[in-house]
C-alpha positions as CSV (number, residue, x, y, z in Angstrom):
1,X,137.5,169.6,119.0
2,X,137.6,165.7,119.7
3,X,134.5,166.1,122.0
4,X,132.4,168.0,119.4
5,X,133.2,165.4,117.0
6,X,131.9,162.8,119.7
7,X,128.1,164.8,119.9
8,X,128.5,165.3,116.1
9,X,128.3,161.3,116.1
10,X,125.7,160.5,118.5
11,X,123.4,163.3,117.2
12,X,124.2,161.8,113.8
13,X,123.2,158.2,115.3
14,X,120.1,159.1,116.5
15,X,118.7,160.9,113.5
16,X,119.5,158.2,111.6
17,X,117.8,155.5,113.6
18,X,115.2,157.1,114.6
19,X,112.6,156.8,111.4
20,X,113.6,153.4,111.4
21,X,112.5,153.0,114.9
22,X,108.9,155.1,114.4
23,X,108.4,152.6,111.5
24,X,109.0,149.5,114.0
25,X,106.4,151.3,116.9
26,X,104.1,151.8,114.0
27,X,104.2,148.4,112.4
28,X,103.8,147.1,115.9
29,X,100.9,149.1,116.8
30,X,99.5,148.0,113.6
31,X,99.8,144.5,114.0
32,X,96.8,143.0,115.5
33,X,96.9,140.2,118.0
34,X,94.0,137.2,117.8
35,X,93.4,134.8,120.7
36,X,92.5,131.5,120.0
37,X,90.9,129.2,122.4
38,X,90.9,125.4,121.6
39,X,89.4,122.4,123.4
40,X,92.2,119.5,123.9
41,X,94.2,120.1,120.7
42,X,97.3,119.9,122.3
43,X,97.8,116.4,120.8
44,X,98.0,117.8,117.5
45,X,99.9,121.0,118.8
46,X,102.7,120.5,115.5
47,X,99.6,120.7,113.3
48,X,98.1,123.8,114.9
49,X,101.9,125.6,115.2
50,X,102.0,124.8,111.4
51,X,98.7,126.2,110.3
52,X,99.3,129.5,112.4
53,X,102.7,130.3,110.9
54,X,101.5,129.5,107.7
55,X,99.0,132.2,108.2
56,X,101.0,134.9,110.0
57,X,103.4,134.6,107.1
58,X,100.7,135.9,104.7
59,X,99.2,138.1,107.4
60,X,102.0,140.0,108.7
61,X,99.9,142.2,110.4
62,X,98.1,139.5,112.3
63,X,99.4,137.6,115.6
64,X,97.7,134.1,116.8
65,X,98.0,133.5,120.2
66,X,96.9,130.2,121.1
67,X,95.7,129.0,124.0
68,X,94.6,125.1,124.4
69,X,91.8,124.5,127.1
70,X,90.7,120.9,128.6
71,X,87.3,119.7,127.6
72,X,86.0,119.7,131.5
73,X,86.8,123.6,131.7
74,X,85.6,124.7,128.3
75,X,82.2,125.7,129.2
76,X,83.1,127.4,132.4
77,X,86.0,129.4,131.5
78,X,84.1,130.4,127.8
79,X,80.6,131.5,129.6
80,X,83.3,133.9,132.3
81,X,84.6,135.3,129.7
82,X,82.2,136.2,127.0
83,X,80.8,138.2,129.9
84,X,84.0,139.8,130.5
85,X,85.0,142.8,128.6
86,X,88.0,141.1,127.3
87,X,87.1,137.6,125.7
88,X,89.1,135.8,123.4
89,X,88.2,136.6,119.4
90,X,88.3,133.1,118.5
91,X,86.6,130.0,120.9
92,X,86.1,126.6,119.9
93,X,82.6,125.3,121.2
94,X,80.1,122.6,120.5
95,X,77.0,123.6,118.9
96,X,74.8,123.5,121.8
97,X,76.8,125.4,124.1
98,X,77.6,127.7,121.0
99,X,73.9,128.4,120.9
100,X,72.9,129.0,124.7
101,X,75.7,132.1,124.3
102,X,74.0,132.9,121.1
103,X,70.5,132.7,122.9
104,X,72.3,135.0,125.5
105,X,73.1,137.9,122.9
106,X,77.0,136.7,123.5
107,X,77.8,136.1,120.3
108,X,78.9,138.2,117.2
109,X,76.3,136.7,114.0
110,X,78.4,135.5,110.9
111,X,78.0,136.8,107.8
112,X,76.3,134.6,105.4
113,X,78.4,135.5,102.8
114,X,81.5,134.0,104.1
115,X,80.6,130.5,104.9
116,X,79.8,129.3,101.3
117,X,82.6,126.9,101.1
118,X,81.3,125.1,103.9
119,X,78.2,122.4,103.3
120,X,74.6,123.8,103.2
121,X,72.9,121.0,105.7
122,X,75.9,121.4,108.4
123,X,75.5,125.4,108.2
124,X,71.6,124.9,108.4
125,X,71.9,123.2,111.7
126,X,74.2,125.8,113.6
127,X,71.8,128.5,112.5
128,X,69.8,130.2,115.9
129,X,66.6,132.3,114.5
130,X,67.4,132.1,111.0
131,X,71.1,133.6,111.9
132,X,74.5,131.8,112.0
133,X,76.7,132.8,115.1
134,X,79.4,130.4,114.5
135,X,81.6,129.1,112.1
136,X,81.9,125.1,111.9
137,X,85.2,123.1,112.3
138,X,85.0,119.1,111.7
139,X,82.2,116.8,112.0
140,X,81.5,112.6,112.7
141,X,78.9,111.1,111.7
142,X,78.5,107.5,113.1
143,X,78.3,104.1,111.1
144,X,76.8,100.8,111.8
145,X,79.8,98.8,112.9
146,X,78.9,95.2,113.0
147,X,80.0,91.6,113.2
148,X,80.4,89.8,110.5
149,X,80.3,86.6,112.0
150,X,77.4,86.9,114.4
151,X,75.6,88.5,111.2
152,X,75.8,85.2,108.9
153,X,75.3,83.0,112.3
154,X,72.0,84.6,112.9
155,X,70.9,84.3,108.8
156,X,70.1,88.1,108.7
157,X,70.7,90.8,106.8
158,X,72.4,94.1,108.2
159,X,69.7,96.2,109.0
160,X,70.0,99.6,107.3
161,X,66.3,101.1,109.3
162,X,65.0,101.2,113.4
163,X,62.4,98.9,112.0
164,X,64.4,96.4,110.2
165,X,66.3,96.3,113.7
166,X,63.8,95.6,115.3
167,X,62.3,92.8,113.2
168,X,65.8,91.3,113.6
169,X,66.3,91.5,117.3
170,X,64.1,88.2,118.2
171,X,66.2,86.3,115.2
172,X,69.5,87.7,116.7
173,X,68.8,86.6,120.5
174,X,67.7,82.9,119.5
175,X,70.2,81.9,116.9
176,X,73.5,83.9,118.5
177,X,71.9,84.5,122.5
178,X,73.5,88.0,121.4
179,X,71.5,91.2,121.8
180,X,71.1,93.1,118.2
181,X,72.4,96.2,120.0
182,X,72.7,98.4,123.2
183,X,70.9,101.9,122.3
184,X,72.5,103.8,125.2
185,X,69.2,106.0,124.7
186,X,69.4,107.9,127.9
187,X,72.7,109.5,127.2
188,X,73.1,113.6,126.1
189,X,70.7,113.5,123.4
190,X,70.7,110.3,121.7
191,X,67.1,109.8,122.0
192,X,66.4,113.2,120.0
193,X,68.3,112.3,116.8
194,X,66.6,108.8,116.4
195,X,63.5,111.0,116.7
196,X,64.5,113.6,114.3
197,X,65.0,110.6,112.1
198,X,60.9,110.0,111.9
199,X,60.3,114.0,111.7
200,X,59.7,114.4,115.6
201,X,61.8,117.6,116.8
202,X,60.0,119.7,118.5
203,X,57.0,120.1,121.9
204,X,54.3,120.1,119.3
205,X,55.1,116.5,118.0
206,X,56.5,114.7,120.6
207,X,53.4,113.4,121.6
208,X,52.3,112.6,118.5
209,X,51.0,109.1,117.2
210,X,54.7,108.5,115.2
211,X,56.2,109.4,118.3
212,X,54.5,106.9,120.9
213,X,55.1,104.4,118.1
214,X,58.8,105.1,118.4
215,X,58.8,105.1,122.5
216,X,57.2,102.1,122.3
217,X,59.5,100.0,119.7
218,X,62.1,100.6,122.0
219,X,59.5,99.4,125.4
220,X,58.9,96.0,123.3
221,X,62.6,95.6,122.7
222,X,63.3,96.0,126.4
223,X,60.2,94.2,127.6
224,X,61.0,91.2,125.8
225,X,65.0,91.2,126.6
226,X,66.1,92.1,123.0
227,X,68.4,94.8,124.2
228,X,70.0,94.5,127.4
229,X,68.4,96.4,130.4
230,X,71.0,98.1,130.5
231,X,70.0,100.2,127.6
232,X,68.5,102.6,130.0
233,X,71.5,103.8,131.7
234,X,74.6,102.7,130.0
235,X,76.9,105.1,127.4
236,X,78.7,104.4,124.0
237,X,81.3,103.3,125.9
238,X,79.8,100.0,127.6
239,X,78.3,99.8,124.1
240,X,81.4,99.4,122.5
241,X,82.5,97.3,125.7
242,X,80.0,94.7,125.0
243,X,80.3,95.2,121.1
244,X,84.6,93.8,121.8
245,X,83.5,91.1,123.9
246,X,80.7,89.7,121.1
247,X,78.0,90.5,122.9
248,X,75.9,92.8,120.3
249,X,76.2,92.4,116.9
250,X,75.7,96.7,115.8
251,X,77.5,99.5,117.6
252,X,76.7,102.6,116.3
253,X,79.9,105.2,116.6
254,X,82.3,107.1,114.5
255,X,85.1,105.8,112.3
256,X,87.8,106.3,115.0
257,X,85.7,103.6,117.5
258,X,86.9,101.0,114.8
259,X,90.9,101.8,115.8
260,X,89.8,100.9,119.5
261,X,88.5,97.5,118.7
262,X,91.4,97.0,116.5
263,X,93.9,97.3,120.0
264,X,92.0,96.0,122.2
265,X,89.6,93.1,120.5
266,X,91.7,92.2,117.2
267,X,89.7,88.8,117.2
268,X,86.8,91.0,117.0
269,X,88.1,93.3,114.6
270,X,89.1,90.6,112.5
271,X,85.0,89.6,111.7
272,X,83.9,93.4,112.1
273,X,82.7,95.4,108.7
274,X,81.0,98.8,108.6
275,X,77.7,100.1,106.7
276,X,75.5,103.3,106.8
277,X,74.0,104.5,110.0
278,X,70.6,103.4,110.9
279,X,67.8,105.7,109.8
280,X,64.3,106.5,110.1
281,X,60.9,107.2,108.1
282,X,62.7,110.4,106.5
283,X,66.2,108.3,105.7
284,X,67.9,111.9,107.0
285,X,71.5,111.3,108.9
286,X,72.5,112.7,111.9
287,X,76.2,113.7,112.7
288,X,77.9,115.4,115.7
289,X,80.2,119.0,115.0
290,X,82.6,121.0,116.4
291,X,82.7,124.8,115.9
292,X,84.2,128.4,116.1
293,X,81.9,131.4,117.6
294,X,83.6,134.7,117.9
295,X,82.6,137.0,120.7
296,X,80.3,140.1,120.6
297,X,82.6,141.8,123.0
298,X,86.0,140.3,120.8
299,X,88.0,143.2,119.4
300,X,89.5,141.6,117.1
301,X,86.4,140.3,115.0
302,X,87.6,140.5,111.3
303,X,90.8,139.3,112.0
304,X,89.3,136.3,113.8
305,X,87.0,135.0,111.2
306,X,89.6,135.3,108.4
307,X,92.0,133.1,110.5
308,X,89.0,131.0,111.0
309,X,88.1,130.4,107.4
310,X,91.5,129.6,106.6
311,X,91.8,127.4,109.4
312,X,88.8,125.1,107.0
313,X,90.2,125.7,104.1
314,X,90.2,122.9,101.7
315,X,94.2,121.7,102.3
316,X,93.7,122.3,106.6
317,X,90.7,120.2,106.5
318,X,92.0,117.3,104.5
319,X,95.1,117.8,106.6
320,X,93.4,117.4,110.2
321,X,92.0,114.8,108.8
322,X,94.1,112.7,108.1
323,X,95.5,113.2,111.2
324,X,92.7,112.6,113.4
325,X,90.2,110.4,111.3
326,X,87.3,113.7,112.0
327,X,85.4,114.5,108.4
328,X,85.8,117.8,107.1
329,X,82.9,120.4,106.2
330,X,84.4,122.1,103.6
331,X,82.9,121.3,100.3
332,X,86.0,121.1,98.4
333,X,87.2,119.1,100.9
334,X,84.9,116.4,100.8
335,X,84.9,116.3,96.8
336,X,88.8,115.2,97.6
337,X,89.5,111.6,96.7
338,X,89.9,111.2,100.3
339,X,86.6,110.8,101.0
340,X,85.6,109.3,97.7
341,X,87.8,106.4,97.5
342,X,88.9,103.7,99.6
343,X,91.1,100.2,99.0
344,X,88.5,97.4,99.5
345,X,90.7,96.2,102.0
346,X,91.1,99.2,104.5
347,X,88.4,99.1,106.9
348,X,88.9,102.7,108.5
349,X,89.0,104.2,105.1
350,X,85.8,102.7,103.9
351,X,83.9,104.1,107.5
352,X,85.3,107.6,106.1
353,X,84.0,107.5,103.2
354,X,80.6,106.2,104.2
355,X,80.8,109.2,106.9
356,X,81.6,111.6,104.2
357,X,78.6,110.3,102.1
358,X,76.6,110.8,104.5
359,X,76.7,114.3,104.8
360,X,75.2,114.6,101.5
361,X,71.7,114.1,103.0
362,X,71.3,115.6,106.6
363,X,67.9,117.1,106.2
364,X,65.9,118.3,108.7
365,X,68.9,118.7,111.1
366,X,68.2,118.8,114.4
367,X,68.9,121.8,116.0
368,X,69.5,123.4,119.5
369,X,66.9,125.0,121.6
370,X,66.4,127.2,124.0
371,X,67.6,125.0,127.7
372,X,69.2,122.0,124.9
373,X,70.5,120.0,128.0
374,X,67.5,120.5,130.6
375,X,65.2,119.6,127.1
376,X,67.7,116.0,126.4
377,X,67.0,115.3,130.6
378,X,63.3,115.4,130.1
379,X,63.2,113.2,127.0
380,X,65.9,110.4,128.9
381,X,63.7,110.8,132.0
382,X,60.6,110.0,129.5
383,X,62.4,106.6,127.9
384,X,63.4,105.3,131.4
385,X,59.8,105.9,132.8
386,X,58.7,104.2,129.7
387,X,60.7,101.3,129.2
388,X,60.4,100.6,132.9
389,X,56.3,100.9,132.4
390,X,55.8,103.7,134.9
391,X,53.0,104.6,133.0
392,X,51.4,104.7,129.3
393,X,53.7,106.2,127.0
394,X,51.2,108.7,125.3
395,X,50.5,110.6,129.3
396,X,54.2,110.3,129.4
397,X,54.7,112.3,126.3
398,X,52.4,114.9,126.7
399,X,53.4,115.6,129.9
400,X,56.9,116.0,128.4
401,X,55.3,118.1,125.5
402,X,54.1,120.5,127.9
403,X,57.4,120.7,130.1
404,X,59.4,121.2,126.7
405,X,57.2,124.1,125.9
406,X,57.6,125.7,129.2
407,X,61.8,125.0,129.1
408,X,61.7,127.8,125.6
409,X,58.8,129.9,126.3
């Protein structure tokens, strides 16, 4: 009797846990998981934790698995694995690499209707053939950062144009024996956006008259030692080098460049203001972005973009940024009275909202091509072999017109 009360129990216990175990399998097998790839976000790994519990608490049926990669394996590791059949649904890219996968049919397009809340020039730019294949993140976009001092020494005005640049480069170098600035216009594609900036984007106008005009403001600066010659192979970073040590009197760069001179140059800093970015004919900006694309082969698709757009939502955005000094992209964002107002005193907040402005007039963008990075070699090869007179600038450029051609036919 005592035994049969025993099976009576377990038979008992069993029926009575078993929907409730059927309902745990089938909530599992419902919930969905989403793999995230950043690129060297681990810095601001409380931030991301944050944001992803936030949404997995109103997306129960949604898992994010994040996965942080460095910056020097980003490319590699992404191209290996949107060829694989198991990518992640969520990769963080820059635009250029973003559109070499989308020019490789990698890439799952983006529905236009989603990205409304994000700002119409910066969603222009990522588009590939009329059609967006990624989804953007944060943005820079550079300001003049200049010296005060050297400024009112030399008796000029901060230049606000190429051209009024140039006309002050001869005043700079006699009255300061500084250099107006370093261009570093040989480095990724630098070069390009001052050319956007006078309408010249593309093989059919690069070897236009506007264009050797441009070419060869630059060759007179150099020819007559009113940039340093080492404009022709040196990066932002000697740039900002020489820009510490009182050298140059403009460094263009983001907002976060001006916390850099504040550690390590705070006799600089303490004479260093900030204005727009230098512009061209068209008075356009440029700016640099980060974005999301989402795999063709992803199988979580859906589920990826809506973590996406809530990832740059207005609170995330504002958010990051204030974390990292980056500008957001989302409209409401940008209407915040973060980026609208600024204590007269607090040099980093007056950059952002200067960067923020600028955003406001970006057209023409400059987009990617077909072969981006082997296009940005030919037009750096073109400014050395100019500036260094290997020949007239006009058989330069239509030499490179015809290579450019050839690099997206």
């Amino acid at each position: 009797m005592k035994k049969f009360f025993y099976i009576l129990i377990i038979v008992f216990l069993v029926l009575f846990t078993m929907p409730a175990e059927l309902n745990r399998s089938n909530k599992n097998s419902n919930t969905k998981e989403v793999i995230l790839w950043t690129l060297q976000m681990s810095d601001f790994s409380e931030y991301m934790n944050a944001v992803i519990k936030e949404f997995e608490i109103e997306n129960p049926d949604i898992k994010i698995r994040w996965i942080d990669v460095p910056f020097s394996e980003g490319e590699k590791r992404t191209l290996a694995s949107v060829l694989s059949d198991n990518p992640p649904d969520l990769i963080n890219l820059n635009p250029d690499f973003s559109a070499t996968l989308a020019q490789k049919g990698t890439l799952s397009e983006i529905p236009a209707e989603k990205v409304t809340q994000f700002n119409d020039g910066i969603i222009e730019s990522l588009k590939y053939n009329g059609k967006l294949y990624s989804v953007p993140w944060y943005a820079t976009s550079a300001v003049t950062i200049y010296n005060k001092s050297l400024v009112e020494k030399a008796g000029i005005s901060v230049p606000k144009t190429f051209g009024e640049l140039k006309l002050s480069a001869p005043v700079v170098r006699e009255k300061t024996n500084a250099y107006i600035f370093l261009p570093n216009i040989t480095e990724n594609d630098t070069m390009l956006r001052i050319l956007n900036k006078y309408g010249i984007n593309s093989y059919e106008n690069i070897n236009s008259d506007k264009s050797v005009e441009v070419f060869d403001m630059f060759r007179e600066l150099y020819r007559k030692n009113l940039i340093p010659k080492e404009s022709i192979t040196q990066t932002h970073r000697e740039a900002l080098e020489k820009y510490m040590s009182g050298n140059i009197v403009v460094f263009q760069a983001g907002a976060n460049f001006l916390n850099m001179i504040k550690e390590n140059a705070p006799q600089t800093y303490s004479v260093t203001d900030v204005a727009p970015q230098l512009t061209g004919e068209i008075g356009q900006n440029d700016f640099s972005l980060m974005n999301f694309v989402i795999p063709l082969r992803a199988k979580n698709k859906e589920e990826a973009l809506k973590f996406a757009l809530f990832l740059t939502n207005k609170e995330n955005q504002l958010e990051l940024a204030k974390l990292t000094n980056v500008i957001a992209v989302n409209k409401s964002a940008l209407d915040d009275d973060f980026y609208t107002k600024y204590d007269g005193h607090d040099l980093m907040a007056k950059a952002r909202v200067i960067s923020a402005k600028q955003l406001n007039k970006l057209e023409p963008v400059l987009k990617s091509n077909r072969n981006q990075k082997d296009i940005n070699n030919l037009i750096n090869s073109a400014v050395q072999a100019i500036l260094l007179d290997k020949s007239d600038t006009g058989t330069i450029l239509n030499r490179v017109s015809k290579d450019w051609r050839s690099l997206i036919d």
